[in-house]
C-alpha positions as CSV (number, residue, x, y, z in Angstrom):
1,X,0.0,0.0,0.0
2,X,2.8,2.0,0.7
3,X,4.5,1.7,-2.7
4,X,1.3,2.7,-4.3
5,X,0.8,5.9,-2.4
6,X,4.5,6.9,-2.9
7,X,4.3,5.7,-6.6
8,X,0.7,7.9,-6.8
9,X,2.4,11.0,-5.1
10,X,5.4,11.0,-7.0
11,X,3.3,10.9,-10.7
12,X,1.1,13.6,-9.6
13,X,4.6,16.0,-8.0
14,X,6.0,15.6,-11.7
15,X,2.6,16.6,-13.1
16,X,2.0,19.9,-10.9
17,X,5.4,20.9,-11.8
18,X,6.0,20.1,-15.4
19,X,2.5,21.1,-16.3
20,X,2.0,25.1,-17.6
21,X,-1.0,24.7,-19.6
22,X,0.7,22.6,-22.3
23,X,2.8,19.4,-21.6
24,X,6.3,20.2,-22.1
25,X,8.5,18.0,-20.6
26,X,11.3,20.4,-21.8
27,X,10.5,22.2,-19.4
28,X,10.9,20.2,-16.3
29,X,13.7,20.2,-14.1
30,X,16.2,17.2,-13.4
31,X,14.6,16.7,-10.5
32,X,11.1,16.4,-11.6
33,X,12.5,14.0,-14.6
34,X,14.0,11.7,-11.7
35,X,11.0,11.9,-10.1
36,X,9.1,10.8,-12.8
37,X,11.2,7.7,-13.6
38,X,11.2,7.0,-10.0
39,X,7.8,6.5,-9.8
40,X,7.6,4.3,-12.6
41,X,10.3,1.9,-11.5
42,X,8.5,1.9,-8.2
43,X,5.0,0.9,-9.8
44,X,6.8,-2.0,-11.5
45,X,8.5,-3.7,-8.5
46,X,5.0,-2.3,-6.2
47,X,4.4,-6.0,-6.4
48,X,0.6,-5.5,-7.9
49,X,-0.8,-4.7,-10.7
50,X,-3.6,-2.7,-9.5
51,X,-0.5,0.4,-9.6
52,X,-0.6,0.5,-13.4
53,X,-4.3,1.7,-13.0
54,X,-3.0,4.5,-11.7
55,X,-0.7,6.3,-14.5
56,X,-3.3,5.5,-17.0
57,X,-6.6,6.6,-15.3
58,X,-4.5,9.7,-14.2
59,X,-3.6,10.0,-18.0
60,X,-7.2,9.0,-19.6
61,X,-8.6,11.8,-17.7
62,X,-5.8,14.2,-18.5
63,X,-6.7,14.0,-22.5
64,X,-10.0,14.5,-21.7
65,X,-9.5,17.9,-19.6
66,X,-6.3,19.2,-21.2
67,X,-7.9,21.6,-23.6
68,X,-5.0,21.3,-26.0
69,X,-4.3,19.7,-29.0
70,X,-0.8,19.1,-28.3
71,X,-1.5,17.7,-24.7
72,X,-4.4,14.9,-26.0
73,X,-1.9,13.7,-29.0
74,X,0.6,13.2,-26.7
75,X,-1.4,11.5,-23.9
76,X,-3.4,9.3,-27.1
77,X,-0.2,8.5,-28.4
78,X,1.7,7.1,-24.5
79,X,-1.7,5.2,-24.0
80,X,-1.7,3.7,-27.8
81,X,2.0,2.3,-27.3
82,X,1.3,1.4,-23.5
83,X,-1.5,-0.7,-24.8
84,X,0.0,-2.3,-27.8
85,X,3.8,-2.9,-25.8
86,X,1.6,-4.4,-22.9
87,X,-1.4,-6.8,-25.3
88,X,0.2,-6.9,-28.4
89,X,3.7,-8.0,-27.8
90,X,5.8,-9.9,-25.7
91,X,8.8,-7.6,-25.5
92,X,10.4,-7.9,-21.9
93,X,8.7,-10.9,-20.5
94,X,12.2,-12.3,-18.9
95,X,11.5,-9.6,-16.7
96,X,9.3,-10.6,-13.7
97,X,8.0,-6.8,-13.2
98,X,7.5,-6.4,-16.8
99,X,5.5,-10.4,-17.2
100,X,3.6,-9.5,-13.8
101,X,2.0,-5.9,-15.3
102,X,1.6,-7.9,-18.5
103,X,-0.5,-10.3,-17.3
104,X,-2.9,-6.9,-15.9
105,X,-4.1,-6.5,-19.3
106,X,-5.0,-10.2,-19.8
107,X,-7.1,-11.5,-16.8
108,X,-8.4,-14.4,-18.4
109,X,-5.0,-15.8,-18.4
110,X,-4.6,-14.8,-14.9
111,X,-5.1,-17.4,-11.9
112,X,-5.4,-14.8,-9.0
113,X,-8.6,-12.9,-11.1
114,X,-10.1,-16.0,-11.8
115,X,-10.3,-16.9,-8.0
116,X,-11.6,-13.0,-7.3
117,X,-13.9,-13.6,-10.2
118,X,-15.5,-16.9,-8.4
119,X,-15.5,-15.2,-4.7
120,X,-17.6,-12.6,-5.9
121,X,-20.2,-14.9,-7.8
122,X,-20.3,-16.3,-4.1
123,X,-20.6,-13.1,-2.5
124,X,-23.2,-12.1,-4.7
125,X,-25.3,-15.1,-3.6
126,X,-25.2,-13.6,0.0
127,X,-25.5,-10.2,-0.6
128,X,-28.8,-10.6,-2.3
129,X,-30.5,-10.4,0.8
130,X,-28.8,-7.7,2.0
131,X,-29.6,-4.7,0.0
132,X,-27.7,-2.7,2.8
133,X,-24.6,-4.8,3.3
134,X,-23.3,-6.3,6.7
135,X,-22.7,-2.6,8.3
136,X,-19.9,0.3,8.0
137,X,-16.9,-1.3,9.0
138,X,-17.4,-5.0,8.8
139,X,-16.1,-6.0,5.4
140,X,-13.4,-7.5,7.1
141,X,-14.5,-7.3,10.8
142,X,-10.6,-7.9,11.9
143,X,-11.4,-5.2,14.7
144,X,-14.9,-6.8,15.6
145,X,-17.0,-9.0,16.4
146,X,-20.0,-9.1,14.2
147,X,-23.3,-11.8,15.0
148,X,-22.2,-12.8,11.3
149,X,-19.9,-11.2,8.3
150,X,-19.4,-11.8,4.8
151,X,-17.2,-15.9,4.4
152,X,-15.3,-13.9,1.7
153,X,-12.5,-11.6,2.2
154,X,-12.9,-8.4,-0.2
155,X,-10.2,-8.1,-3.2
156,X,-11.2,-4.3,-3.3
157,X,-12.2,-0.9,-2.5
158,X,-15.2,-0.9,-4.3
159,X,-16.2,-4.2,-3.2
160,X,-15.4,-3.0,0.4
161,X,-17.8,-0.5,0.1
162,X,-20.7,-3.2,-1.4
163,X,-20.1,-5.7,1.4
164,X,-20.6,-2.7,3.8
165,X,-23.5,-1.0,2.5
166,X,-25.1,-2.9,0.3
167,X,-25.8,-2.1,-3.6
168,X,-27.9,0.5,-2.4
169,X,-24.9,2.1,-1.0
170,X,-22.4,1.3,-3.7
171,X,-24.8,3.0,-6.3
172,X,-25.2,5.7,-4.0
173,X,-21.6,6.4,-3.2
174,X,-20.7,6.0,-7.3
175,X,-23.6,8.7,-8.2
176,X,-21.8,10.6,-5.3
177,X,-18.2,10.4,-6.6
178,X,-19.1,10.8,-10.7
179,X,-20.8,13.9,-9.7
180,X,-18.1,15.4,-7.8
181,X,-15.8,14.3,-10.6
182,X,-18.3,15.4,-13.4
183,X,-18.4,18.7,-11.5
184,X,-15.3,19.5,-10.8
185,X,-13.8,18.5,-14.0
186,X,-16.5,21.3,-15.6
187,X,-15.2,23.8,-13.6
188,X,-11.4,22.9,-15.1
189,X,-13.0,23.1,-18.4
190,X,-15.3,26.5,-18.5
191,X,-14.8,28.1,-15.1
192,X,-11.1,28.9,-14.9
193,X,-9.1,31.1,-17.0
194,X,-5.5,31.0,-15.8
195,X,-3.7,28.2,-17.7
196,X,-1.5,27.7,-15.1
197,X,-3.8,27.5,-12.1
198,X,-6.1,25.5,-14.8
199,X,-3.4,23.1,-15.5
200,X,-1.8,22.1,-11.7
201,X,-5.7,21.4,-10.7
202,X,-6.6,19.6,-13.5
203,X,-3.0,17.1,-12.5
204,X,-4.3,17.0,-8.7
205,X,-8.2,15.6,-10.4
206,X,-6.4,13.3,-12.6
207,X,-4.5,11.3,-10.2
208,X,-7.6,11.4,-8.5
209,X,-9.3,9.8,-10.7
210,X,-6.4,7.2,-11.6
211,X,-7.1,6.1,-7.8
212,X,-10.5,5.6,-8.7
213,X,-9.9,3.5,-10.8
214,X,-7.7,1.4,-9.0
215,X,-9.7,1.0,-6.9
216,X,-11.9,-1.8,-8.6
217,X,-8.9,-4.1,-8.6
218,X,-7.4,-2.7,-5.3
219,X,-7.9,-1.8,-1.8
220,X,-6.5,1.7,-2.6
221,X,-8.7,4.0,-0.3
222,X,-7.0,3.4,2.9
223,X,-5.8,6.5,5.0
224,X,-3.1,8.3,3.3
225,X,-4.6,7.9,0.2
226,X,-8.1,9.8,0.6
227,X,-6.4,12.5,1.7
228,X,-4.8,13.8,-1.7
229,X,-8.2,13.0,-3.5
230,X,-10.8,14.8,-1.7
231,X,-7.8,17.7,-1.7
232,X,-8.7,17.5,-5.4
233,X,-12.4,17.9,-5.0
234,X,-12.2,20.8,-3.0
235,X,-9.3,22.5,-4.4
236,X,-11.6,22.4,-8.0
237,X,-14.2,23.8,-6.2
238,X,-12.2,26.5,-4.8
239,X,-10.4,27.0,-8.5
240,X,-12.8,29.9,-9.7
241,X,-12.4,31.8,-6.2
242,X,-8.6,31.5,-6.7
243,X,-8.8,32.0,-10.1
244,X,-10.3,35.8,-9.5
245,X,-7.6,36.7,-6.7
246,X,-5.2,36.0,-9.6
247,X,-7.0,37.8,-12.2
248,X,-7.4,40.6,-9.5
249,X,-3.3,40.5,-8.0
250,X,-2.2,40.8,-12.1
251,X,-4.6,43.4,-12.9
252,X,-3.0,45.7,-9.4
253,X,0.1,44.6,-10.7
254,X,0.1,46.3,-14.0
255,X,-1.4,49.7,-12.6
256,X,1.3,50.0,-10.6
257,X,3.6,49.6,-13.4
258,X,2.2,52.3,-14.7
């Protein structure tokens, strides 16, 4: 869990500061390149496969809110070859880290998915009579001592969240979280003006939203990692408030240059 919060925090540091409205790695520092490589040794040897959700949620959403030709090329183009080096070729597989991301991209192939695939046929069984789930906190029930809790152990966040509150809840707490990101990412989009404010906010939702999306393979939502993430949500909130200040320091700025 560790690795992937480190790995996470790292993608997202190079992303704040090599972003200024266009992708320009050029522009980075050595220190933000290091960084950057850093993090992507240390989602390979993370030891799950889960991690690799991360860079390419975080980079899906990026194309979508960049605004700029250049910037969704580029991200199309890293996600094209990502997708082709990891499905479409075999290139590296005498490397355990390299075979064990591989085999991310084809689950069918893939022992360990098949057995989370069969636990939650059997945990659907029990949850049908549970529309509200077994109760906040008792997914596990390692701290507990429940009159009964779910056989299975969760393989997931998401699945966490549907043992403890049912499929009521899970719909409910997924209606919650795509409006917030829905939201917020309209704000990036049509609500702020400053490309550089625009662009370090719009890095912050996109790892966010990389966790998100690691989270239906992982149990990625432990405490640190909600702390950067709803940073995100409110930070985009507060975007347009920040965004006048700017507008308002620049415009003082000039008239007393004159």
């Amino acid at each position: 869990m560790r690795e992937k919060f480190f790995t996470n925090y790292f993608i997202e540091k190079t992303f704040l500061e090599c972003y200024d409205g266009v992708t320009d790695l050029d522009r980075c520092g050595k220190s933000q390149k290091t960084a950057a490589f850093a993090a992507i040794y240390g989602m390979g040897i993370s030891g799950t496969r889960a991690a690799i959700a991360l860079p390419i949620g975080a980079l899906g959403s990026f194309i979508i809110l960049s605004r700029n030709r250049k910037a969704c090329i580029t991200g199309i183009s890293v996600l094209a070859l990502l997708f082709l080096f990891f499905v479409c070729t075999n290139i590296g597989d005498d490397n355990q880290y390299i075979r064990k991301m591989r085999s991310a991209f084809h689950p069918s192939q893939d022992a360990s998915y098949q057995l989370r695939v069969d636990n939650r046929k059997k945990m659907r069984e029990l949850m049908i009579h549970k529309p509200f789930g077994y109760g906040i906190g008792l997914s596990k029930g390692d701290r507990f001592y429940p009159k009964e809790r779910m056989p299975y152990p969760p393989d997931s966040w998401l699945v966490s969240v549907w043992v403890e509150t049912g499929i009521i809840g899970l719909v409910l707490y997924l209606a919650v979280h795509g409006v917030l990101f829905a939201w917020c990412g309209w704000i990036l989009m049509f609500k702020i003006m400053n490309k550089r404010l625009r662009g370090l906010l719009t890095a912050w939702l996109c790892t966010a939203a990389g966790f998100y999306l690691a989270a239906y393979a992982n149990d990625v939502m432990q405490y640190p990692n909600s702390i950067p993430i709803y940073t995100a949500f409110a930070l985009c909130f507060a975007g347009p408030y920040i965004d006048k200040r700017m507008q308002q320091n620049k415009e003082t700025e000039l008239k007393n240059e004159q």
